[in-house]
C-alpha positions as CSV (number, residue, x, y, z in Angstrom):
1,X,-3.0,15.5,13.4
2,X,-1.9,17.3,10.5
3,X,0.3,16.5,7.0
4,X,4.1,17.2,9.1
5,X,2.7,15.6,12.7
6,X,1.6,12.7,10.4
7,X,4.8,12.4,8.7
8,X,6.7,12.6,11.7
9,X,4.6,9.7,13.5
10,X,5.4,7.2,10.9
11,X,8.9,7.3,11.1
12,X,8.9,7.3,15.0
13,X,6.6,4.1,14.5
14,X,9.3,2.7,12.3
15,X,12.5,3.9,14.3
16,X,10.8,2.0,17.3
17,X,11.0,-1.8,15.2
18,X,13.5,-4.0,15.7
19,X,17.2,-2.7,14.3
20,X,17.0,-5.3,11.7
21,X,13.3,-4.0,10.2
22,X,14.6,-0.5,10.2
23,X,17.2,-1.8,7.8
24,X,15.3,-3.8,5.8
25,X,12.4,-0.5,5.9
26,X,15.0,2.1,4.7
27,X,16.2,-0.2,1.5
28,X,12.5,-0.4,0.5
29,X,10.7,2.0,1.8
30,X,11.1,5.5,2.1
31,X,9.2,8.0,4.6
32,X,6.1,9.4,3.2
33,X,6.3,13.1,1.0
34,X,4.3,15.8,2.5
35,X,1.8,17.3,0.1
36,X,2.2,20.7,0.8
37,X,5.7,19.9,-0.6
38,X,5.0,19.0,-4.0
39,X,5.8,21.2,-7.2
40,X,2.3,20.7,-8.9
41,X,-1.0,20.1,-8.7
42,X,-1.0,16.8,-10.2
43,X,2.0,15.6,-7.3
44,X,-0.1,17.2,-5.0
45,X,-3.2,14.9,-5.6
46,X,-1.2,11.6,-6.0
47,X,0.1,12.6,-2.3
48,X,-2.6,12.7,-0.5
49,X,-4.3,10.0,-2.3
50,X,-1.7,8.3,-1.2
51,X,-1.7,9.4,2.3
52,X,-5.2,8.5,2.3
53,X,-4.6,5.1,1.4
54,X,-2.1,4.6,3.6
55,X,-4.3,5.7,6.5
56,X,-7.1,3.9,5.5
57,X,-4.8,0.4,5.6
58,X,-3.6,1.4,9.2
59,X,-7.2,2.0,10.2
60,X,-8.9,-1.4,8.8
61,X,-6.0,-2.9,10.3
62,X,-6.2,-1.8,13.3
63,X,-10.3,-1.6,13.8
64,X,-10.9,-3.7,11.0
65,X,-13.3,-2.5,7.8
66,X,-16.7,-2.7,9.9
67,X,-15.4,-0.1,12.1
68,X,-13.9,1.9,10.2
69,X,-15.3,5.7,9.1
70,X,-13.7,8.1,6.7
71,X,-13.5,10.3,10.0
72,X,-11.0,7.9,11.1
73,X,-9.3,7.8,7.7
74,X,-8.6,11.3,7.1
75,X,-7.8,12.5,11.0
76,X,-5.1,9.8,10.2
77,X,-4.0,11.2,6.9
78,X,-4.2,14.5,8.4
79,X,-6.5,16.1,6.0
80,X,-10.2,17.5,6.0
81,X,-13.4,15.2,5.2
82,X,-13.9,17.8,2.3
83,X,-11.0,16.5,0.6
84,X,-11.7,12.5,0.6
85,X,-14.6,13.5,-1.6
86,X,-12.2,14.6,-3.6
87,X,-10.6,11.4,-4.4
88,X,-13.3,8.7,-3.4
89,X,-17.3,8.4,-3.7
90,X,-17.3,6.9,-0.5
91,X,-16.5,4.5,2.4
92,X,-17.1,1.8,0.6
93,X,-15.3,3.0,-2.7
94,X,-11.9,3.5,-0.7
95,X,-12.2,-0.1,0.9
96,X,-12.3,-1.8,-2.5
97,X,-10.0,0.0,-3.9
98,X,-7.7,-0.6,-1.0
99,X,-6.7,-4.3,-1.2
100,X,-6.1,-4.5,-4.6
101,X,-3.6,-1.4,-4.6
102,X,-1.7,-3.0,-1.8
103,X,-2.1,-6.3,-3.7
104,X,-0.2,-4.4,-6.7
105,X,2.5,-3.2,-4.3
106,X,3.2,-6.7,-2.4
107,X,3.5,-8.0,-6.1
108,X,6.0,-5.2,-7.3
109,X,8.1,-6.3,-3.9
110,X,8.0,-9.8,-3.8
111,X,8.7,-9.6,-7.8
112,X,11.9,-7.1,-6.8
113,X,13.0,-9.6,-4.4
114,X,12.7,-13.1,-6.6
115,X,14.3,-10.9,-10.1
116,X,17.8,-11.7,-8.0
117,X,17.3,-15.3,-8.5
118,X,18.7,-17.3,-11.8
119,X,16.4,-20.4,-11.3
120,X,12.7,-21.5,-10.7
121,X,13.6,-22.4,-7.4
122,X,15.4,-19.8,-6.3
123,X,13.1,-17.0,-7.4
124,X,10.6,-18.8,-5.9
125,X,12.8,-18.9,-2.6
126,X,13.6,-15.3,-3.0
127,X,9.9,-14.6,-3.7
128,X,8.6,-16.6,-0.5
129,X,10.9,-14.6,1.5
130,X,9.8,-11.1,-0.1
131,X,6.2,-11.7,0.6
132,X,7.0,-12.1,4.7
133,X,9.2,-9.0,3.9
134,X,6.4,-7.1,3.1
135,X,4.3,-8.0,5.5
136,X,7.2,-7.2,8.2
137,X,6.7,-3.5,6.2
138,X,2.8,-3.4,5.8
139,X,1.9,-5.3,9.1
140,X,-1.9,-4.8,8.3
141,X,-1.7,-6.4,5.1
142,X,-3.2,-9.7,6.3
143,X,-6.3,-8.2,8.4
144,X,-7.3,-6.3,5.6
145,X,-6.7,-9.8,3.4
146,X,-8.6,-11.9,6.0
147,X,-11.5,-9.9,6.0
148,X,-12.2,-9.0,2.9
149,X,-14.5,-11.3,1.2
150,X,-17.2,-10.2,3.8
151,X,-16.7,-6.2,3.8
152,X,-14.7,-5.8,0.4
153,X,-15.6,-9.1,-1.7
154,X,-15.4,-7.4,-5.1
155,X,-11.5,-6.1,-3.8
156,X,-10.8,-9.5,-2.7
157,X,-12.0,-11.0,-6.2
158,X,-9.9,-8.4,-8.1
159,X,-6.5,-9.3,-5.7
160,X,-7.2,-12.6,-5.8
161,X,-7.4,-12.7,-9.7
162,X,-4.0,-10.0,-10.1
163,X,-1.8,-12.6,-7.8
164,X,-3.1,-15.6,-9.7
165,X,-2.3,-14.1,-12.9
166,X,0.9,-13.2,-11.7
167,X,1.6,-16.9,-10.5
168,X,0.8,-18.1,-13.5
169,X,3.4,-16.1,-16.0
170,X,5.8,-16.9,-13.7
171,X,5.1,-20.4,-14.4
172,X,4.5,-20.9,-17.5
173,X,7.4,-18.8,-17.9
174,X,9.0,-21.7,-16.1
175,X,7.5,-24.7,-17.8
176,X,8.6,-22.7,-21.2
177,X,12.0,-23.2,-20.1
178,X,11.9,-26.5,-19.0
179,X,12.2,-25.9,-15.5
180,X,8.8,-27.6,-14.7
181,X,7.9,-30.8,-16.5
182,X,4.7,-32.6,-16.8
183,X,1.8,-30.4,-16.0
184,X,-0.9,-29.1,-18.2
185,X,-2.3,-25.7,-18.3
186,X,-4.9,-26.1,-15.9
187,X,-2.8,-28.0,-13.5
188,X,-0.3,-25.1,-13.3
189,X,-3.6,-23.2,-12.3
190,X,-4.3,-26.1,-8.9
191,X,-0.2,-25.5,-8.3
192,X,-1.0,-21.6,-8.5
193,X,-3.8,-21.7,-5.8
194,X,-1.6,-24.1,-3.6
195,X,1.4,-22.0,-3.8
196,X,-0.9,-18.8,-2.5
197,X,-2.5,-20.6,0.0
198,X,0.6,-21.8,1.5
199,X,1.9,-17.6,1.9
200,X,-1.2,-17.5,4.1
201,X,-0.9,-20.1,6.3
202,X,2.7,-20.1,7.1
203,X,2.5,-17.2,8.1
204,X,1.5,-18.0,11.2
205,X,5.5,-18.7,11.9
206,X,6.0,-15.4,11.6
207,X,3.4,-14.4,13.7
208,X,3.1,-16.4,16.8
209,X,3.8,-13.7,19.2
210,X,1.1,-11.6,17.5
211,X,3.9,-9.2,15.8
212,X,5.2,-9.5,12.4
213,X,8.9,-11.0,12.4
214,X,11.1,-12.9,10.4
215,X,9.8,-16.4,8.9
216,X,12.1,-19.2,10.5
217,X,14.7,-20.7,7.8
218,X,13.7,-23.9,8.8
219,X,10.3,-23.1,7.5
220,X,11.6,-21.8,4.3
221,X,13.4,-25.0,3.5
222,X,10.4,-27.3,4.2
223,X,8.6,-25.3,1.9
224,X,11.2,-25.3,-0.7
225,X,11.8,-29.1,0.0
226,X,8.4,-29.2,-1.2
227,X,8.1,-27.1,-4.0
228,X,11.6,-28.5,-5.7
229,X,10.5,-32.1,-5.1
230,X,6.7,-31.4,-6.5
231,X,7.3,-29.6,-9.3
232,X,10.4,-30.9,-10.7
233,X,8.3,-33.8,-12.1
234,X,10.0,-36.6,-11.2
């Protein structure tokens, strides 16, 4: 498959979800540049790194890391095996690189989505909802999470370490304001670890049926119930 058969794959994948995830796809996400299209050298490289990160996500997720080969990761991508070199030492140096870039993006989405809200508890809302958003977008995002820590464990160290500092502006950003009340520095750090553990293990709502869908509002609201009631200090 090459760069334009690629291309043209992707968004037949996406035309084929649900009318409501092709909506929610096009407002985010747009269809992946061809790299024989770009105007430099320098465009030209962050494409097809690019491509070759994307194709390496769909492969772990799909196979998962122990089976995948940079074979698999650049017929996907659409390029020679000459060229990965070009970009990464090896197998291994694209799979940990690969979770924490995705990390980065899920953060710049979910922080897009929560920016709309004016209160704690409504970015928090807002972010809770972004994160299932992106999953809905990057449907291998979990796999490639999941396994981690045995096939990537310096990856999973470095995204675990970029979400928990993340968490933790955000609330002491909060507490600054007065928003959260009566919690020390290192207990904001045990509410950080419970509030990223509870993004992995509801997601199971949105993912009964084995596809990626919409997390149930009821859902949402227990978990806000939870967070508004427990952190408000009262």
């Amino acid at each position: 498959m090459d760069e334009s058969q690629f291309i043209k794959h992707r968004m037949v994948t996406r035309k084929s979800t649900s009318r409501q995830n092709a909506t929610e796809l096009a407002e985010v996400e747009t269809a992946p540049q061809n790299w024989r299209d770009a105007g430099s050298r320098d465009e030209r490289t962050r494409l097809i790194r690019e491509g070759l990160f994307r194709a390496a996500a769909e492969v772990v997720g799909e196979k998962g890391y122990q089976d995948t080969s940079i074979t698999f990761i650049t017929q996907r991508a659409g390029v020679a095996q000459g060229t990965f070199y070009n970009h990464f030492e090896s197998r291994q140096d694209i799979l940990d690189q690969l979770l924490p870039a995705l990390g980065k993006d899920m953060l710049e989405h979910v922080g897009a989505c929560a920016s709309k809200g004016k209160t704690l508890f409504e970015r928090e809302e807002l972010g809770f909802r972004g994160f299932f958003s992106f999953l809905r977008i990057h449907p291998h995002f979990f796999r490639i999470l999941n396994e981690a820590p045995s096939f990537a464990p310096k990856a999973y160290e470095a995204h675990l370490e970029l979400v928990r500092e993340g968490y933790m502006h955000f609330l002491r950003k909060a507490r600054g304001g007065g928003e959260i009340r009566g919690f020390s520095e290192r207990e904001l750090e045990v509410v950080t670890y419970v509030l990223m553990s509870a993004r992995l293990y509801l997601g199971r709502y949105a993912s009964q049926d084995g596809s990626n869908n919409e997390i149930p509002d009821w859902v949402v609201k227990a978990y806000c119930k939870l967070i508004r009631h427990g952190l408000s200090g009262g």
